[in-house]
C-alpha positions, 0 to 999 in steps of 0.5 A: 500500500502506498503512503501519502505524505502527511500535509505539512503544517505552518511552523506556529508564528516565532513568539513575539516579545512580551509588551513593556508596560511604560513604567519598564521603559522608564527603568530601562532608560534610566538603567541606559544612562548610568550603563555608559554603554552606547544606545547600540550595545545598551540595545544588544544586552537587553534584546531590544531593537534600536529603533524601538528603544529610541522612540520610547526614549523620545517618547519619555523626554517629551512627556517630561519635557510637558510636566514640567512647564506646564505648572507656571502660575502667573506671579506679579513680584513688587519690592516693597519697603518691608520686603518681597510682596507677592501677589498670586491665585488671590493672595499677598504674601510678603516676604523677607527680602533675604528669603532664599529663592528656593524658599519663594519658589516651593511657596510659589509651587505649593500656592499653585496646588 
């Protein structure tokens, strides 16, 4: 009796790599930048194209790039006799004039809360 050859299945798709969730992204870049290792070689030793760490890297620095100007308030800063005044978001503050700007710059950020 004759035997026919047994059709031949599709070998199953190659497993495609597990998804990073942004928060990974993060600690991957973070880990890029104190590797010292080129993008390249960075790329190499976790297994991750290049192309595909470099827009998740450009993706990070533009979201962080938006964090950070978009909390300005609109402050109006006069010298007074007594010190510093402030006006912002419906109050007056004065201040000392030898207040440290750090100190006038967290006052400031936590007005605008």
């Amino acid at each position: 009796m004759l035997q026919t050859p047994e059709p031949t299945r599709p070998s199953p798709p190659s497993p495609k790599a597990k998804p990073r969730r942004h928060a990974q992204w993060l600690e991957l870049i973070a880990r890029y930048q104190s590797s010292g290792l080129s993008e390249q070689a960075f790329c190499d030793s976790i297994e991750v194209r290049l192309d595909t760490f470099r827009k998740h890297r450009y993706q990070a620095v533009k979201a962080s790039s938006k964090k950070v100007t978009s909390g300005f308030k609109p402050v109006k800063v006069v010298k007074a006799a007594s010190g510093i005044v402030l006006h912002a978001a419906h109050c007056r503050l004065e201040l000392p004039t030898d207040m440290a700007v750090v100190d006038i710059a967290a006052l400031i950020k936590a007005l605008g809360r």
